[in-house]
VOGUVO-907779 format. One record per residue (C-alpha): residue number from 1; x, y, z; residue in one letter. Coordinates in Angstrom, 3 decimals. Example, Ala and Ser with C-alpha at 12.3 -4.5 7.8 and 13.67 -1.06 7.14 Angstrom:
k: 1	xx: 12.300	yy: -4.500	zz: 7.800	r: A
k: 2	xx: 13.670	yy: -1.060	zz: 7.140	r: S
END
This chain:
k: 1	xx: -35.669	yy: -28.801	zz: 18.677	r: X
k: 2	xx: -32.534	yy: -27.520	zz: 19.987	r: X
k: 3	xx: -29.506	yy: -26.956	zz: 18.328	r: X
k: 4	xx: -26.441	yy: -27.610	zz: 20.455	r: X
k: 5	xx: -23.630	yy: -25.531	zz: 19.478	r: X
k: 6	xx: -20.378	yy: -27.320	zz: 20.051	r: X
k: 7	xx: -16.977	yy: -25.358	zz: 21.300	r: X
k: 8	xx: -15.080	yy: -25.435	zz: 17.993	r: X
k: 9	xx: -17.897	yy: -23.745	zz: 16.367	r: X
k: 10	xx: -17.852	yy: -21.208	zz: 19.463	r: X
k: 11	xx: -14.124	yy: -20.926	zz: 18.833	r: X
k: 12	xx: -14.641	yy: -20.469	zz: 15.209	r: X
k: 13	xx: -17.154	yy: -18.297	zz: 15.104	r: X
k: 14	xx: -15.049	yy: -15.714	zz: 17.622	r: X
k: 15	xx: -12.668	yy: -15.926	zz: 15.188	r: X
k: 16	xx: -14.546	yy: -15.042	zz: 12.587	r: X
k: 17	xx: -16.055	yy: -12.068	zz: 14.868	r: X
k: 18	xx: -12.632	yy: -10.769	zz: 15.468	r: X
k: 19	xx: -11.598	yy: -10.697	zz: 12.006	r: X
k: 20	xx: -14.551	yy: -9.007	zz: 10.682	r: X
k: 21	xx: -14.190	yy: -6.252	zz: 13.847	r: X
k: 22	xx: -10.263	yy: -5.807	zz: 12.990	r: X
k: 23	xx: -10.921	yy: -5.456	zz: 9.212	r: X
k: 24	xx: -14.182	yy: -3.295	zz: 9.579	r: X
k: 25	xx: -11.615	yy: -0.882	zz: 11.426	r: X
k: 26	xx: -8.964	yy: -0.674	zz: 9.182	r: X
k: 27	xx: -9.738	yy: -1.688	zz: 5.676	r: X
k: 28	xx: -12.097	yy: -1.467	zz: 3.025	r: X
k: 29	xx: -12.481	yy: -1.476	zz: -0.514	r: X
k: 30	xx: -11.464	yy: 2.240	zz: -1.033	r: X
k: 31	xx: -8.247	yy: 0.989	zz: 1.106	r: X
k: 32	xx: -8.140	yy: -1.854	zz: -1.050	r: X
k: 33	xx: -7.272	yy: -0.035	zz: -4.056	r: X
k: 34	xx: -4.969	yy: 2.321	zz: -2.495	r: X
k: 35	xx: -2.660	yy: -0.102	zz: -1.261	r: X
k: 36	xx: -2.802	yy: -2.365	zz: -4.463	r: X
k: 37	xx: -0.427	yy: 0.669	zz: -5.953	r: X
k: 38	xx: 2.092	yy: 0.513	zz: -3.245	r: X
k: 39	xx: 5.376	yy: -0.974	zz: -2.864	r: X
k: 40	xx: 4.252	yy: -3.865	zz: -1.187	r: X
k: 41	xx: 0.754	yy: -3.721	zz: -2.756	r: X
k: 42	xx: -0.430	yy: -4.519	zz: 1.245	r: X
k: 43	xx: -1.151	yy: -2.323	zz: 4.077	r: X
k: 44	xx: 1.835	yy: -3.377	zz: 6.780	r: X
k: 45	xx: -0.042	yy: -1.748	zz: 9.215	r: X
k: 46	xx: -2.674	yy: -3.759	zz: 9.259	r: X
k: 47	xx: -1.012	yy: -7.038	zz: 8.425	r: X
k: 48	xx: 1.134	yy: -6.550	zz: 11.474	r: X
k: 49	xx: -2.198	yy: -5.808	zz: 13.536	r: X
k: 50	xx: -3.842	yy: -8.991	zz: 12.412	r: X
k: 51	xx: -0.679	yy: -10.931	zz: 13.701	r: X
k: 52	xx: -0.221	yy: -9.220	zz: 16.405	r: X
k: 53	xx: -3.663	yy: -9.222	zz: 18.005	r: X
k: 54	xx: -5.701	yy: -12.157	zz: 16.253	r: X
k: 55	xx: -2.474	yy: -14.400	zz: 15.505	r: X
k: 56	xx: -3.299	yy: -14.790	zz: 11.720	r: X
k: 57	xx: -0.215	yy: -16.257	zz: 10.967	r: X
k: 58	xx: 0.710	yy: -18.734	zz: 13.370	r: X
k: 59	xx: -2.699	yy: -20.149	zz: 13.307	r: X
k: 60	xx: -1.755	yy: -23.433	zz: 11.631	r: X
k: 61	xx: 1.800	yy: -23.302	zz: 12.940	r: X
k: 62	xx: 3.064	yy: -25.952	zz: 15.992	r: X
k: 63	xx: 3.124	yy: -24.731	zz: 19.693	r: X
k: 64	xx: 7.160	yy: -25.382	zz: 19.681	r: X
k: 65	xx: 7.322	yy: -23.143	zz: 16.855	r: X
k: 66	xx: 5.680	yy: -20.471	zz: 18.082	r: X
k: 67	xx: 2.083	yy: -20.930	zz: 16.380	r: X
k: 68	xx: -1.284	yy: -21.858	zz: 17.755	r: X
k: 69	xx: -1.156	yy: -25.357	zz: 16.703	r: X
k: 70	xx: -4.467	yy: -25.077	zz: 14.805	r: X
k: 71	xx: -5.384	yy: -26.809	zz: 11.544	r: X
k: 72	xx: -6.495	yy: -25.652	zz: 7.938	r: X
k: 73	xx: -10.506	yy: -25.008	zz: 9.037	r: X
k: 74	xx: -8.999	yy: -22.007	zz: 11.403	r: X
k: 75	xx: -7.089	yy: -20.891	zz: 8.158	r: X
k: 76	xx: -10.370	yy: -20.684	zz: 6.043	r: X
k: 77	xx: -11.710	yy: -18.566	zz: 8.829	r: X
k: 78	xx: -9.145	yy: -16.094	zz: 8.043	r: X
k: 79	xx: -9.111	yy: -16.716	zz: 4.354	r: X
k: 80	xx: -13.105	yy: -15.958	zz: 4.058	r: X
k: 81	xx: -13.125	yy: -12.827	zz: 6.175	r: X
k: 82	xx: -10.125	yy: -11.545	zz: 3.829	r: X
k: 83	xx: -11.505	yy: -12.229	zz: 0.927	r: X
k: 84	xx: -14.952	yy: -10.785	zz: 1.567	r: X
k: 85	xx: -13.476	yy: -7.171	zz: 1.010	r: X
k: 86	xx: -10.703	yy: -9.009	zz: -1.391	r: X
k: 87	xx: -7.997	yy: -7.481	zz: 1.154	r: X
k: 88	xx: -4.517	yy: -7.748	zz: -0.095	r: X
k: 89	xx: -2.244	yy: -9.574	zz: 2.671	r: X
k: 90	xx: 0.601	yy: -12.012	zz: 2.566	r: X
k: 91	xx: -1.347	yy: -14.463	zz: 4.270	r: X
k: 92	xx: -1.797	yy: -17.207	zz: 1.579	r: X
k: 93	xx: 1.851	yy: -17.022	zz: 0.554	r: X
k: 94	xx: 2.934	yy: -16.484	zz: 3.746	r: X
k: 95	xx: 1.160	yy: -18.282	zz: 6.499	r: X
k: 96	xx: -0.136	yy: -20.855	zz: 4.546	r: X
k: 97	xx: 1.563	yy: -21.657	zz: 1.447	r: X
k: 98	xx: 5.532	yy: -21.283	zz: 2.701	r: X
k: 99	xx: 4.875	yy: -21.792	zz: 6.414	r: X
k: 100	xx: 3.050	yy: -24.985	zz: 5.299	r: X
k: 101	xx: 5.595	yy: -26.511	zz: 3.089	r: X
k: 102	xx: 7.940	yy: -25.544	zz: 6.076	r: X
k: 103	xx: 5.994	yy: -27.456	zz: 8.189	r: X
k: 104	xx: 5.572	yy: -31.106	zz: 6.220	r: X
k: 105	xx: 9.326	yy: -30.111	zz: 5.294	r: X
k: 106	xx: 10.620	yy: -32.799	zz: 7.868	r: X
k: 107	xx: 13.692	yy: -30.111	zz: 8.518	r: X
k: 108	xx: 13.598	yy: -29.859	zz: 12.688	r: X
k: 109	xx: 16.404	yy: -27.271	zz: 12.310	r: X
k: 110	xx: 14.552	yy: -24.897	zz: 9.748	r: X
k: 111	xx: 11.841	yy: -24.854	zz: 11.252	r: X
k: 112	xx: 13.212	yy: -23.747	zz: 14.522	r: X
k: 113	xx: 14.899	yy: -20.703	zz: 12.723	r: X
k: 114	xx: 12.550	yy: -19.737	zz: 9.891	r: X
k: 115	xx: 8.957	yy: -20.872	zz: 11.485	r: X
k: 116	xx: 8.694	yy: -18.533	zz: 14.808	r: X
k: 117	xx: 9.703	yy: -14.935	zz: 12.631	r: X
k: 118	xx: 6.647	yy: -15.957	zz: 10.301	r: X
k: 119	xx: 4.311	yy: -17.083	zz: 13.026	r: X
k: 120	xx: 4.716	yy: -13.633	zz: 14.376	r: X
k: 121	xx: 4.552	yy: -11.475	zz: 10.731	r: X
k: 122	xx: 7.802	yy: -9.677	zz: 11.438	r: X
k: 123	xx: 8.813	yy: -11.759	zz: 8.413	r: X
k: 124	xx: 6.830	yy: -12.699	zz: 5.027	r: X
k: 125	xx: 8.031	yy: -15.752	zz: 3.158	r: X
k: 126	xx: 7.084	yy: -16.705	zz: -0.479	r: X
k: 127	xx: 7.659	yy: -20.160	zz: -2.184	r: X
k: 128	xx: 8.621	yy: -20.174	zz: -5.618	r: X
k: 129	xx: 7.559	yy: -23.390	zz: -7.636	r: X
k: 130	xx: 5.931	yy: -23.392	zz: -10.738	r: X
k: 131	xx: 7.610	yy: -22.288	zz: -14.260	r: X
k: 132	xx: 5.568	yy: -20.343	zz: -17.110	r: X
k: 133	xx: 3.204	yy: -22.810	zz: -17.936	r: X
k: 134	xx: 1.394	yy: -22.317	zz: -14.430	r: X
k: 135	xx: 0.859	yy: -25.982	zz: -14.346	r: X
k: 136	xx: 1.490	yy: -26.265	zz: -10.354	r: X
k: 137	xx: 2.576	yy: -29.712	zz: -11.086	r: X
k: 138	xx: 3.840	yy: -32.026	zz: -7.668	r: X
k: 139	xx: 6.645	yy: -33.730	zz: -9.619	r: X
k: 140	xx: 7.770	yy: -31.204	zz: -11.248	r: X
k: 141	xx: 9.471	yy: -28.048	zz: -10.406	r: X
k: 142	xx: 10.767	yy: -24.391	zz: -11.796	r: X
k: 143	xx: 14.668	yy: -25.099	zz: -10.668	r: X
k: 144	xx: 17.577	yy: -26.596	zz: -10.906	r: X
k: 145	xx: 19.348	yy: -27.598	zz: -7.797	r: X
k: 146	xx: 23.320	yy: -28.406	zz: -8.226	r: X
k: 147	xx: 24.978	yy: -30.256	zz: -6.018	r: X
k: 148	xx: 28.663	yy: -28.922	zz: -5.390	r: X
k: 149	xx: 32.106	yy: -31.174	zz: -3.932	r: X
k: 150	xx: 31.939	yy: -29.307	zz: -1.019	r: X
k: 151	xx: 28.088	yy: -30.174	zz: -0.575	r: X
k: 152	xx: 26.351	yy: -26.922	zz: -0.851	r: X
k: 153	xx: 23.845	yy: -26.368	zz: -3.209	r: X
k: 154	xx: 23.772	yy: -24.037	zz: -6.351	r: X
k: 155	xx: 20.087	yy: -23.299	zz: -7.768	r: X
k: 156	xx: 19.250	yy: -21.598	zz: -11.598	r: X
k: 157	xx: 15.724	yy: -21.607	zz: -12.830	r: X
k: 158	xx: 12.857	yy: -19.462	zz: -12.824	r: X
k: 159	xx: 9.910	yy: -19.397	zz: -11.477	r: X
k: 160	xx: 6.610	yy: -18.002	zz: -12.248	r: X
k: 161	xx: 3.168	yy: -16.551	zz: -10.393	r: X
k: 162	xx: 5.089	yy: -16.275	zz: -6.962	r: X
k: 163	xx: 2.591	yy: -14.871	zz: -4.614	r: X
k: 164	xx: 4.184	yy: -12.022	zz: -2.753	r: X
k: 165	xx: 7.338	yy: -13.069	zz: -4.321	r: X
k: 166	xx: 8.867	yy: -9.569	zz: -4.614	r: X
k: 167	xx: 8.470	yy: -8.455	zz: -1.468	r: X
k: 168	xx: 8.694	yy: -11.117	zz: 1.047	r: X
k: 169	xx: 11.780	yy: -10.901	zz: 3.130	r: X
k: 170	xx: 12.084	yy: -15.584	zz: 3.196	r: X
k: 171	xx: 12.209	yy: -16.863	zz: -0.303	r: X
k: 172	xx: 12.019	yy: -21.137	zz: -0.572	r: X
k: 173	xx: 12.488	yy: -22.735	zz: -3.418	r: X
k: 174	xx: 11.412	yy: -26.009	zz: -5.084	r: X
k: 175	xx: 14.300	yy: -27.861	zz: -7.357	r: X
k: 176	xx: 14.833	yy: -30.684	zz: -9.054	r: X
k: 177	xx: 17.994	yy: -31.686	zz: -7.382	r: X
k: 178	xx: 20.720	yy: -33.640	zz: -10.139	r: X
k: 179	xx: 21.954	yy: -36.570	zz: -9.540	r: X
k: 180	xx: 18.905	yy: -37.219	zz: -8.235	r: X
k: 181	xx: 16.408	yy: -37.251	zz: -10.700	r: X
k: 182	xx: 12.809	yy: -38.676	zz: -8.991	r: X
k: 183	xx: 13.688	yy: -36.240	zz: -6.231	r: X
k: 184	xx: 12.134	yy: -32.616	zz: -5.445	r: X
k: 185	xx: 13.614	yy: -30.867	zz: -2.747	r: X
k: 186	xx: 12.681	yy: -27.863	zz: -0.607	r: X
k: 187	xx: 15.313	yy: -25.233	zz: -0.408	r: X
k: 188	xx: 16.236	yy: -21.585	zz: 1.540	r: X
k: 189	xx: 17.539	yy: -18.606	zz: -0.655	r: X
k: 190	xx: 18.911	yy: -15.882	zz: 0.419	r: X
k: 191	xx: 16.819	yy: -13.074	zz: -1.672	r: X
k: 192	xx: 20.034	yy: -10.311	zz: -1.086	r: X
k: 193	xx: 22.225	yy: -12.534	zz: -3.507	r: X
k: 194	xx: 23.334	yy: -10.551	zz: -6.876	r: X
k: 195	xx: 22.033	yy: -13.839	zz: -8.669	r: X
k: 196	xx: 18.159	yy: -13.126	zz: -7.666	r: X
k: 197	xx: 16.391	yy: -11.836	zz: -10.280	r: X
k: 198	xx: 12.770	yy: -10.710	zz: -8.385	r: X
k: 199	xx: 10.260	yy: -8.684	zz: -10.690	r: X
k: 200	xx: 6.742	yy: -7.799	zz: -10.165	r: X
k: 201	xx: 4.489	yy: -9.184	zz: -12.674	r: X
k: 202	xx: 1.512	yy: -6.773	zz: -14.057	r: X
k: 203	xx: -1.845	yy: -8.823	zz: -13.906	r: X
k: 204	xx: -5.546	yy: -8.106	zz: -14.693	r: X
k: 205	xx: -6.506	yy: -8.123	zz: -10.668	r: X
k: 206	xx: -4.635	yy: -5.507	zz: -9.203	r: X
k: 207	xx: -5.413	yy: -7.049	zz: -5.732	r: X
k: 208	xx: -3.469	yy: -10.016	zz: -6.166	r: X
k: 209	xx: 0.486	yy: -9.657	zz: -6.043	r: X
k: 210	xx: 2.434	yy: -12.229	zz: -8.383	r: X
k: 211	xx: 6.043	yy: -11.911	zz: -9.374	r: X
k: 212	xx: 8.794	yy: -13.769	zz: -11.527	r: X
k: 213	xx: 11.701	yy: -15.077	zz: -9.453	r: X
k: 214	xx: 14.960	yy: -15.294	zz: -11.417	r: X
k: 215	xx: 18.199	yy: -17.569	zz: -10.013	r: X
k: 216	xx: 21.230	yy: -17.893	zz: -11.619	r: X
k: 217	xx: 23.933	yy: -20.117	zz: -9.557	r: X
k: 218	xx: 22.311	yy: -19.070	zz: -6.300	r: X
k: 219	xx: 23.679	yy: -20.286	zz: -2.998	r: X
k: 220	xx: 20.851	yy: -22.668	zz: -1.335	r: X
k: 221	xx: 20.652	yy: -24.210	zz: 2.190	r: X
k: 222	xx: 18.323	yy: -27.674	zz: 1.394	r: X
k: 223	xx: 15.884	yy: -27.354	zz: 3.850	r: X
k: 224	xx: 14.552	yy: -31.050	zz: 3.166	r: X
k: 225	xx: 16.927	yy: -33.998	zz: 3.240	r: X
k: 226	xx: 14.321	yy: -36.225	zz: 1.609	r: X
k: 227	xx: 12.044	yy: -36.446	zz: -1.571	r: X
k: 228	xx: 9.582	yy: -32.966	zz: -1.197	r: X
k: 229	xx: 7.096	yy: -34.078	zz: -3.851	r: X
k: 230	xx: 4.800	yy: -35.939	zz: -1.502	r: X
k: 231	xx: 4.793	yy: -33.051	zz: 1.172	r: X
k: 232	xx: 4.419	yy: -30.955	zz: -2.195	r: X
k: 233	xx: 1.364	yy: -32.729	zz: -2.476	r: X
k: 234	xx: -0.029	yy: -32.356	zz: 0.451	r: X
k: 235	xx: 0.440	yy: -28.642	zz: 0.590	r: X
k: 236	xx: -0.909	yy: -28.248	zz: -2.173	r: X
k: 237	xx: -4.218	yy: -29.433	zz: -1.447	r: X
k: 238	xx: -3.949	yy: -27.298	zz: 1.729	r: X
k: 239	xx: -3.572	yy: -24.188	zz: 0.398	r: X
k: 240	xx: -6.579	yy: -25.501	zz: -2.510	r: X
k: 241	xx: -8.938	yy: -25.430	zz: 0.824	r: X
k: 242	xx: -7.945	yy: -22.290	zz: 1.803	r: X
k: 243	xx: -8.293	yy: -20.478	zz: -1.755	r: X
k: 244	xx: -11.541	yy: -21.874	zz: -1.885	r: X
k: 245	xx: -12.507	yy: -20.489	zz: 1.528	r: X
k: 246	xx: -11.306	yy: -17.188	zz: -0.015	r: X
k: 247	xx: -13.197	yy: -17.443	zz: -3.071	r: X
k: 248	xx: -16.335	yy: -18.445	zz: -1.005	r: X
k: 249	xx: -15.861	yy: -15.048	zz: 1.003	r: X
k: 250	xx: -15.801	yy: -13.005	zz: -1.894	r: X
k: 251	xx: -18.544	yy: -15.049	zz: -3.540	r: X
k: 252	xx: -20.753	yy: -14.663	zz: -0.346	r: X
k: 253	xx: -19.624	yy: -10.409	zz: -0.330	r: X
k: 254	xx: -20.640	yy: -10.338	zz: -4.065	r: X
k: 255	xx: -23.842	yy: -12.152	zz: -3.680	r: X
k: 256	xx: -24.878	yy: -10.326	zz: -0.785	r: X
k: 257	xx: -24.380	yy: -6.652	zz: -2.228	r: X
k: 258	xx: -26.152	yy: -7.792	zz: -5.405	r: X
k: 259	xx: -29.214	yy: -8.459	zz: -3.324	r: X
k: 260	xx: -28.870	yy: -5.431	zz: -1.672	r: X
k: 261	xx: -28.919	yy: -3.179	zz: -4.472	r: X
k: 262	xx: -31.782	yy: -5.219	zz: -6.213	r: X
k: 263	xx: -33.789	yy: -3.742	zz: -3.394	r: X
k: 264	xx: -33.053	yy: -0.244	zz: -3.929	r: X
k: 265	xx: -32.758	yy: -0.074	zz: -7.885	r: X
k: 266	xx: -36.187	yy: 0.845	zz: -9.019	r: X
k: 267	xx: -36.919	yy: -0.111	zz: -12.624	r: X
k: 268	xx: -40.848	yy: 0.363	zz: -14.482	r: X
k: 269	xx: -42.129	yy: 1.683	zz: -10.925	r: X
k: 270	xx: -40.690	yy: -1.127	zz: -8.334	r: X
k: 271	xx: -37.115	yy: -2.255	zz: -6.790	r: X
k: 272	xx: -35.679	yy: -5.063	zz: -9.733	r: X
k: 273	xx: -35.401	yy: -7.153	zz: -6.841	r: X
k: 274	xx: -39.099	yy: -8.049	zz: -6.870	r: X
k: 275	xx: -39.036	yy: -9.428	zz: -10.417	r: X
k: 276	xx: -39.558	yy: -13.200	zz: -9.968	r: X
k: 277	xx: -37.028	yy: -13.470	zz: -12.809	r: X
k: 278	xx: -34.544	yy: -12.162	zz: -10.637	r: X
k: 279	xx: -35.549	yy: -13.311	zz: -7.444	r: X
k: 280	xx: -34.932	yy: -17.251	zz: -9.135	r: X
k: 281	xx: -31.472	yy: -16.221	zz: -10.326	r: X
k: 282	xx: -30.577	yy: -14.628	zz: -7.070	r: X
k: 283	xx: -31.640	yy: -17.845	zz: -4.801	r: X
k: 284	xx: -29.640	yy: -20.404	zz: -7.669	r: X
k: 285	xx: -26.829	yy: -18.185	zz: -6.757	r: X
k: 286	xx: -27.166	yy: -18.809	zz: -3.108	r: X
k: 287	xx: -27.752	yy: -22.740	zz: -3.757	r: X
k: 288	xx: -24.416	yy: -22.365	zz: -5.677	r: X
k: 289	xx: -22.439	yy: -20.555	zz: -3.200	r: X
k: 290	xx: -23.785	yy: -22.632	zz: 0.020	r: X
k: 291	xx: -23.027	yy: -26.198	zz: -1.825	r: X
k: 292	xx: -19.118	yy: -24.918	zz: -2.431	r: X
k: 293	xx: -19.104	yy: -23.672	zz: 1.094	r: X
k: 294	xx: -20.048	yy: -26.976	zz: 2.157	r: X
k: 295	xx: -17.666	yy: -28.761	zz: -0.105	r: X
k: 296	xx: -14.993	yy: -26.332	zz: 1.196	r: X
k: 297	xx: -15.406	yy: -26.802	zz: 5.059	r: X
k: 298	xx: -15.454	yy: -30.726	zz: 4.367	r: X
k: 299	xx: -12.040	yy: -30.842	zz: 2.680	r: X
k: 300	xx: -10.664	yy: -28.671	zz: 5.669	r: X
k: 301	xx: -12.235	yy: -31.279	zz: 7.979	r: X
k: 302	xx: -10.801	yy: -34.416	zz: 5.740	r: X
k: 303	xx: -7.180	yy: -32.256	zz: 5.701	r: X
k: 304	xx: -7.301	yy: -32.245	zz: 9.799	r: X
k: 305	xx: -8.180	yy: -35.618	zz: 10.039	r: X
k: 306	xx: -5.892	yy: -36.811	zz: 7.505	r: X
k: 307	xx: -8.363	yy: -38.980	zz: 5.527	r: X
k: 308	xx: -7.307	yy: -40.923	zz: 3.115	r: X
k: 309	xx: -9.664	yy: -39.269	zz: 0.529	r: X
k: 310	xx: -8.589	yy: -35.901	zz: 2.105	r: X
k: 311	xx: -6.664	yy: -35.086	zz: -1.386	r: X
k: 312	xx: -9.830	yy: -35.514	zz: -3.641	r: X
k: 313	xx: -11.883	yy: -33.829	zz: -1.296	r: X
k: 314	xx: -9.759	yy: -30.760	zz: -2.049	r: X
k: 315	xx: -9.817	yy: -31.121	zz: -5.816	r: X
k: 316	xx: -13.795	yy: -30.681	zz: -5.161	r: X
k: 317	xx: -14.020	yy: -27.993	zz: -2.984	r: X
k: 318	xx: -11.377	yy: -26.174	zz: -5.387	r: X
k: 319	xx: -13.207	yy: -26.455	zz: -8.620	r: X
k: 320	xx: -16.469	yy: -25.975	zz: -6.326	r: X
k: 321	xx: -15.642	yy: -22.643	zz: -5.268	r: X
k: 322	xx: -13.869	yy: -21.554	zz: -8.558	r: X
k: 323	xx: -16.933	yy: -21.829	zz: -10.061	r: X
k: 324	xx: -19.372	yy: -20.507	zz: -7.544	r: X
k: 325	xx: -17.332	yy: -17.405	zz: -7.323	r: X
k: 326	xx: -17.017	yy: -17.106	zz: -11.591	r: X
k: 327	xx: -20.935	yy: -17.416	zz: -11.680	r: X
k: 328	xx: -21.504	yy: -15.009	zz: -8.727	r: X
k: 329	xx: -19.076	yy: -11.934	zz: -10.147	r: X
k: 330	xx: -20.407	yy: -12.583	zz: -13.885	r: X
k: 331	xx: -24.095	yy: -12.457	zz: -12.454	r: X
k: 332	xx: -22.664	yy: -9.619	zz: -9.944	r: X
k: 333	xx: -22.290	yy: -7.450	zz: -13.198	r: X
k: 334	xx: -25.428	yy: -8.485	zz: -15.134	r: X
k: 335	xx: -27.968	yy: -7.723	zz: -12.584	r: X
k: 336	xx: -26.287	yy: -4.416	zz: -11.819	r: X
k: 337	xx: -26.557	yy: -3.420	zz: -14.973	r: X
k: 338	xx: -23.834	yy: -0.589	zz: -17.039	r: X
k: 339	xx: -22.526	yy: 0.921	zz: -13.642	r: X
k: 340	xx: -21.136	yy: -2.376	zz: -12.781	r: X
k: 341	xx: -18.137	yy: -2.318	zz: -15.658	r: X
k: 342	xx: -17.243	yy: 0.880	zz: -14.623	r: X
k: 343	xx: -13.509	yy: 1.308	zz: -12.791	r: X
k: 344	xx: -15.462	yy: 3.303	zz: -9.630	r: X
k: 345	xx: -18.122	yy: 0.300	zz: -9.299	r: X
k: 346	xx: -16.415	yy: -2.727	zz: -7.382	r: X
k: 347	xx: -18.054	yy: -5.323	zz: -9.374	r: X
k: 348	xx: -15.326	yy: -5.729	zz: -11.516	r: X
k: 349	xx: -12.879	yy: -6.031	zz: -8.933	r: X
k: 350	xx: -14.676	yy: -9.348	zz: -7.651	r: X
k: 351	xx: -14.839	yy: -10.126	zz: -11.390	r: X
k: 352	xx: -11.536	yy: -10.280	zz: -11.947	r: X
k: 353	xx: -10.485	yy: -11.834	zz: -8.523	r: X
k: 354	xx: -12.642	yy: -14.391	zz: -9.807	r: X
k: 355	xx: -10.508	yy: -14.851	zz: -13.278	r: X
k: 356	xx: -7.226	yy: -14.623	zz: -11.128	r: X
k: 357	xx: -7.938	yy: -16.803	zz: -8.016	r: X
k: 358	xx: -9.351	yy: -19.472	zz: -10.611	r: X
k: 359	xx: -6.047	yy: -20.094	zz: -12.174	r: X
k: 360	xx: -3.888	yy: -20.502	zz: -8.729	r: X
k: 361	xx: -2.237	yy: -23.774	zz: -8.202	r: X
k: 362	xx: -3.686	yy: -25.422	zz: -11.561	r: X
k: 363	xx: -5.860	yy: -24.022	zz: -14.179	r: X
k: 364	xx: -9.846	yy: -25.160	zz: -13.669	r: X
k: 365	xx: -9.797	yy: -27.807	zz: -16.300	r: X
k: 366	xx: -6.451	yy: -29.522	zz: -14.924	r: X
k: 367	xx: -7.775	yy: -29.190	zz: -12.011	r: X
k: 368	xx: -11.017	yy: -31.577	zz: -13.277	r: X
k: 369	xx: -9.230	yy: -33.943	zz: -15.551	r: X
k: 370	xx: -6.814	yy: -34.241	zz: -11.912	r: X
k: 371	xx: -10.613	yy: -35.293	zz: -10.193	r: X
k: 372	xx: -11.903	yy: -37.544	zz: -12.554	r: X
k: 373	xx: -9.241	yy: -39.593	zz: -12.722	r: X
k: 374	xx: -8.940	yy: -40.071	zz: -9.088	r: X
END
C-alpha cells in the first residue's frame, strides 16, 4: 500500500527541515549554556536569523499584519525543533504567548502598530499575568487597572513567572479593571516608565528566562475595549499546545540520546542496551512519548478548526506531554547511570526543563482537576 503524503505535511515537514538546518548551524547545547548567562539569556543573533530567514515569528500572525497567516500546528513545528536542543529564544513569550493575546485582543488599531515589529523579531513582547501563586487562572489577573476622569488608565500590581519579561522591549498587561469588576482587560505599558519595577528571577533551569514585573500607578493604553477573559482563555490553551510540542521535542532529544549511549556503554562484557530489562523500559518510553505527540498534534488540529472540544483537547495534550517528558529526563538519568547528575552531562539540563516547563500556565495537578471536571 501506498501512503499518500498530503501538501501540509510537505509544508510541515520543510519546516521542520529548515529549522533543524538553521539550528544545527548556529546552536547547540554548549551554546545553550553560554547564552543562558547573558543579558538576555538568548543568542540575538540567531533569534534574528530564525525571523529573518524561516519567519518564526509571524508564523501564526495575519497576512495584514505582516505574518504568514498560519495556525498553532506550524507553531509546534517551531516549538519541537527548539526544544530538542532546549534553545533559549523569545519565541513562546513572544510569538506565541503576547502576539497571540494580541491577536484574539479584538483591538484593530493595536494590532496594526504592535503586531508587524513582532512578526518581524525587531521587537520581543512579554505578557505579564499571573501573581505569586502561579495559578494562571482566566478570571483572574496580577493587576489593578484604574480608571482616571480624563479616561486613561493607571495600572499597580505585580506579576509573577513573566517569560522574557526583563528583556522584551513590548510589555502587555492583564488587569482587573475597577468599576468593572467581571471584566479582565488587555493592556500596553510602556516598560521605560520610573513606575516599572522588572527583575530577573533566579530558577532551577537556567534555560528558561522568568522575571517579576513590578507597576506602581503606571500609565496604560487598554488595548481591549471588551471583557479579555474569554480570549484569555483561548490563548491559553494555545500556548498549552505549543509547550507541549516543546516538551515533546525535548522528550524525543532525551529519549533518543539515551538509546544511543545504551549502545555504546559496555557493562559485564556487552553494550547495556542489549539487556532485555532495558530494552522494555526504553520501548515504554517511546509508547509514552509517541501517545503525547499524538495527543499534542490533535489539540493543534482542534485549535485550527476551532472545535468546540478544542479547549479540553489542550488540557490533554498538556498534562500528556508534561508527563512524557518528566518520565523521559528521570529515566534519561537512571539508565545513564552517575555521569548523568553531573553539571558537564546534559541530562540534567532536560531534567530540570522538565520540572520547569511542567509548572507553566498551571501546575500539573490544576491542570487535571481543570480536565476532569470538563
Amino acid at each position: 500500500m501506498t501512503m499518500v503524503v498530503q501538501p501540509a505535511q510537505q509544508e510541515h515537514a520543510e519546516l521542520g527541515r529548515t529549522i533543524r538546518s538553521v539550528l544545527a548551524r548556529k546552536s547547540n547545547l554548549e551554546k545553550t549554556r553560554a547564552m543562558t548567562a547573558s543579558a538576555t539569556g538568548y543568542d540575538s543573533e540567531l533569534w534574528s536569523t530564525l525571523c529573518g530567514q524561516v519567519g518564526v515569528a509571524s508564523l501564526a500572525i495575519d497576512e495584514e499584519y505582516g505574518g504568514l497567516g498560519a495556525g498553532i500546528r506550524e507553531l509546534q513545528i517551531v516549538a519541537e525543533e527548539l526544544g530538542r536542543e532546549l534553545t533559549p529564544t523569545p519565541f513562546l513569550s513572544s510569538a506565541v504567548l503576547a502576539a497571540r493575546a494580541l491577536v484574539h485582543s479584538g483591538d484593530d488599531d493595536a494590532k496594526r502598530r504592535l503586531l508587524p515589529p513582532i512578526a518581524e523579531g525587531t521587537v520581543t513582547a512579554a505578557l505579564a499575568w499571573t501573581g505569586a501563586d502561579g495559578r494562571w487562572r482566566t478570571d483572574r489577573a496580577a493587576f489593578t487597572a484604574e480608571r482616571r476622569c480624563d479616561g486613561t488608565y493607571r495600572l499597580s500590581g505585580s506579576a509573577e513567572y513573566v517569560l522574557n519579561g526583563d528583556t522584551a522591549e513590548c510589555v502587555l498587561a492583564v488587569a482587573r479593571v475597577e468599576g468593572e469588576p467581571a471584566k479582565l482587560g488587555l493592556f500596553e505599558v510602556d516598560a521605560s516608565d520610573p513606575g516599572v519595577v522588572r527583575t530577573a528571577t533566579p530558577t532551577m533551569d537556567s534555560t528558561l528566562r522568568l522575571a517579576s514585573v513590578s507597576l506602581t500607578e503606571v500609565a496604560a493604553e487598554r488595548v481591549s475595549t471588551s471583557d479579555f477573559a474569554p480570549a484569555l482563555t483561548q490563548v491559553r490553551d494555545e500556548v498549552c499546545a505549543v509547550l507541549a510540542a516543546e516538551q515533546i521535542g525535548a522528550a524525543d532529544q532525551a529519549l533518543a540520546d539515551t538509546v544511543s549511549y545504551s549502545k555504546e556503554r559496555v557493562q559485564f562484557g556487552r553494550p547495556i542496551g542489549s539487556f532485555q530489562a532495558l530494552k522494555h523500559r526504553m520501548a515504554d518510553l517511546y509508547v509514552l512519548v509517541e501517545s503525547a505527540r499524538a495527543a499534542c498534534y490533535e489539540a493543534a488540529d482542534a485549535l485550527d478548526r476551532h472545535d468546540p472540544d478544542s479547549s479540553r483537547a489542550a488540557l490533554v495534550a498538556r498534562v500528556a506531554c508534561s508527563e512524557a517528558l518528566s518520565t523521559v529526563a528521570a529515566e534519561m538519568i537512571q539508565l545513564h547511570g552517575g555521569i548523568a547528575i553531573t553539571w558537564e552531562h546534559t541530562a540534567h539540563l532536560y531534567f530540570k526543563r522538565a520540572h520547569s516547563s511542567s509548572q507553566l500556565f498551571g501546575q500539573p495537578h490544576h491542570r487535571l482537576a481543570e480536565l476532569l471536571a470538563k
